[in-house]
N, C-alpha and C positions, 0 to 999 in steps of 0.2 A: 579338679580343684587346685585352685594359686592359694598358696599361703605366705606372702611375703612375712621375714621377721627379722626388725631390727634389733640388735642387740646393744649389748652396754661393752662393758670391758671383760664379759666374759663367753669367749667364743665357745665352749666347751658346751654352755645351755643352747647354742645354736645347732651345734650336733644333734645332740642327744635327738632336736627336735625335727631333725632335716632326717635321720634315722629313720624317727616312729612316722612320719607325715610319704617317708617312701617306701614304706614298708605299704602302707595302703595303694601308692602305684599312686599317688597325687607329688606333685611338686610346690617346693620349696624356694623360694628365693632370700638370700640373703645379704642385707647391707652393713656396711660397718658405720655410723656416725666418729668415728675414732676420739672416742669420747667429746663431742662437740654440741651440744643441745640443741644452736643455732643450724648446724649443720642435718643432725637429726628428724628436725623438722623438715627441712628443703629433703630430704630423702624420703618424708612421707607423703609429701605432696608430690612428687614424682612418681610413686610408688601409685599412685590414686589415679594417675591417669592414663593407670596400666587396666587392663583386664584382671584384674585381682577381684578374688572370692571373699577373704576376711587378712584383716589386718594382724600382726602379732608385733606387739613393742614393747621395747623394756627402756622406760622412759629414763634421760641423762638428767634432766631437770621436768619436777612432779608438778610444776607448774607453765612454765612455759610451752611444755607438751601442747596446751589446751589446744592452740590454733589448728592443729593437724587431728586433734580426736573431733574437733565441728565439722573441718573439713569430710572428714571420710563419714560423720555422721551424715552430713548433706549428699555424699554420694551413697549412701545406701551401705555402707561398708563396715561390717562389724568389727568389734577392737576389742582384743584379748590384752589384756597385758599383761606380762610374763617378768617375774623378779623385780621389779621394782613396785614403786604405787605412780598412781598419778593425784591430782586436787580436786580434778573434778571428774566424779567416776559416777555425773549423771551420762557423759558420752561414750562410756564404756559398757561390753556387756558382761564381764566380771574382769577381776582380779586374781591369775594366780601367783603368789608369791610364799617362798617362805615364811615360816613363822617368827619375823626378825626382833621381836620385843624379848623371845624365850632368849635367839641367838645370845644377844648381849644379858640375857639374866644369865645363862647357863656360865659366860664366861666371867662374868663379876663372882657367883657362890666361886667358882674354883679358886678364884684368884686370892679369894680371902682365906681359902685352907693353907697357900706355900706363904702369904705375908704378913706380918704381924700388924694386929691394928694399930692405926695411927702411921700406917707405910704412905710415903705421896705416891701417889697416882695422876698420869697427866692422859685424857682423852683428845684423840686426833682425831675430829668430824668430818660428815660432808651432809653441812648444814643444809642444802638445795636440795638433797633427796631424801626421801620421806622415810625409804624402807632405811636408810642410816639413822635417821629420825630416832627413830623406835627403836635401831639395837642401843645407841646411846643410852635410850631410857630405861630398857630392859637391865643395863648394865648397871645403873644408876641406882635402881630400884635394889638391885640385889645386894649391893655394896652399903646402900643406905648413908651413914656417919661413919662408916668402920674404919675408911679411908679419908685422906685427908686430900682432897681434889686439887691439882693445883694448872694453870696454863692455859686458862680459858679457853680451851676446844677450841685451838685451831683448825681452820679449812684445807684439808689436806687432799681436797678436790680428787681421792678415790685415787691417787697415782703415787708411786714410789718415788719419782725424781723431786713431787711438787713436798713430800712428805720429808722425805732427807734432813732437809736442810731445819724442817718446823722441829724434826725429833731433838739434830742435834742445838736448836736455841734452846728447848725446854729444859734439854739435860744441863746447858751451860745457865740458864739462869736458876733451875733448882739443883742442887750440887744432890739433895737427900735422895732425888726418885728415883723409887725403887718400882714400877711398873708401870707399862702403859697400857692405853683399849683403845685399839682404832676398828673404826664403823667398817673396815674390809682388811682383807689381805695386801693389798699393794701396801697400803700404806704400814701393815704391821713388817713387811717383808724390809721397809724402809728402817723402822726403829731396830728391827735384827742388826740393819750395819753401820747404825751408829752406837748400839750399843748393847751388851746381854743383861737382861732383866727380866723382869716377868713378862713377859709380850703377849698380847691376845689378839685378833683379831675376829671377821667373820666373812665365811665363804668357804672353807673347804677345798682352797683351790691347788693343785697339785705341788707349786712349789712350797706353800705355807704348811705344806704335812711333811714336805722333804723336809724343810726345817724345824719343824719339830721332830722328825727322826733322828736328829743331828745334834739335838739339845739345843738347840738357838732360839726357837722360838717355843713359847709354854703351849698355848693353845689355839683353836677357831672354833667360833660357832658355826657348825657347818649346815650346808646345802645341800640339793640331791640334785643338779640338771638332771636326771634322769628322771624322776619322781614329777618336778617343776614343769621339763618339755611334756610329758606322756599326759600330764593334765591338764596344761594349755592348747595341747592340739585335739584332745578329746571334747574340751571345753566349745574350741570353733569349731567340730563338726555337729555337736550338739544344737548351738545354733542357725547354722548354716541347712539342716534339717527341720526349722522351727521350732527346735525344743527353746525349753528356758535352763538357766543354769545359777548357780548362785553368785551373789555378787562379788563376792570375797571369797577366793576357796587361800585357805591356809596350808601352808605343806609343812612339816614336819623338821625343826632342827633339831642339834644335836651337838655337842663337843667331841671334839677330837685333841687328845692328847699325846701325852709318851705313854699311856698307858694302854692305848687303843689306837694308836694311827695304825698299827703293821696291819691289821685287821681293815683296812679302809686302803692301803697301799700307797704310795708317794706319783704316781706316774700320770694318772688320771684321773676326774672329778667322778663321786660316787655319784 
């Protein structure tokens, strides 16, 4: 059994799943899109006209994906997709991803226990992908009016260099804010170095718990590659046997703070 799987920007759920898939004595293949959508694509149509068993991707953009999920549906090739969502998930045969709507609620309830109502709050998106989508809204939901939103959610395209510079306009054009919520870690790893505040992001990703062990950064709504791989690679052999699976399997987030990173450790993704 080939399981290629392209990932996004988090190598760590490439492990986890390159682990469990040779633990069974099957092999893995993995591509990097380096964060490129366009690129992403051209890696699964190359990928398709390999001897490959089923597909695993974690889509850079939920839309644009489509051309490569027809493709491989035309080849007979089943498609897991793993941490992100995609838009049309008639060419897919589930979804697994975290539970990214709780992610960003669990980090909005915290953020309203350390700041007082009516604190600004400025959120850094990444409006092309779905599962940022939803922690936005999760976060939104949970904050409700308590905060005072300001910076139109900027596109902070999931990256630390492209985020930088959006932390430090918001900070210069609102002098009062006092926290931010960005849709992942890179981009909260960004607001860490232009500025200490209440900082949240989502991912769990090793350096955003070092920094919270360090008091720089408050929180993440965190992930499990561990949990994520072990149930997308059971997912494609489920198929791949002719079983059926669900369309949507949801995995399980969670926050990570000062109160509970040591317990989670700073070095690796739970």
């Amino acid at each position: 059994v080939v399981l290629p799987m392209l990932f996004m920007t988090k190598p760590g759920f490439a492990q986890k799943i390159r682990e469990y898939v040779e633990s069974k004595g099957d092999q893995l293949i993995t591509v990097d899109a380096q964060n490129d959508p366009s690129k992403q694509i051209e890696l699964c149509e190359d990928l398709l006209m390999q001897d490959i068993d089923a597909l695993l991707v974690g889509p850079l953009d939920s839309a644009s994906i489509k051309s490569a999920l027809v493709s491989a549906q035309a080849k007979n090739v089943p498609v897991i997709v793993v941490d992100s969502l995609v838009m049309d998930t008639e060419y897919v045969e589930t979804t697994v991803a975290s539970d990214n709507y709780k992610a960003g609620f669990v980090c909005g309830e915290d953020m309203k226990k350390i700041l007082p109502e009516g604190s600004e709050v400025a959120i850094i998106a990444i409006p092309t992908a779905e599962n940022c989508v939803k922690r936005v809204d999760g976060f939104k939901a949970a904050v409700g009016d308590y905060f005072k939103l300001v910076g139109n959610e900027p596109d902070g395209k999931g990256d630390t260099g492209t985020a930088l510079p959006l932390a430090e306009d918001l900070l210069q054009g609102n002098p009062k804010l006092a926290g931010f919520f960005c849709a992942n870690d890179p981009m909260a790893i960004a607001c860490v170095q232009a500025v200490e505040a209440a900082i949240y992001g989502v991912d769990g990703a090793p350096e955003a718990k070092a920094a919270i062990a360090a008091g720089k950064m408050t929180g993440t709504g965190a992930q499990s590659p561990t949990n994520i791989g072990r149930q997308s690679v059971d997912a494609a052999y489920t198929v791949l046997s002719g079983g059926t699976v669900d369309k949507d399997i949801a995995v399980e987030t969670f926050l990570i703070n000062a109160d509970n990173v040591e317990k989670y450790g700073t070095d690796a993704w739970q």
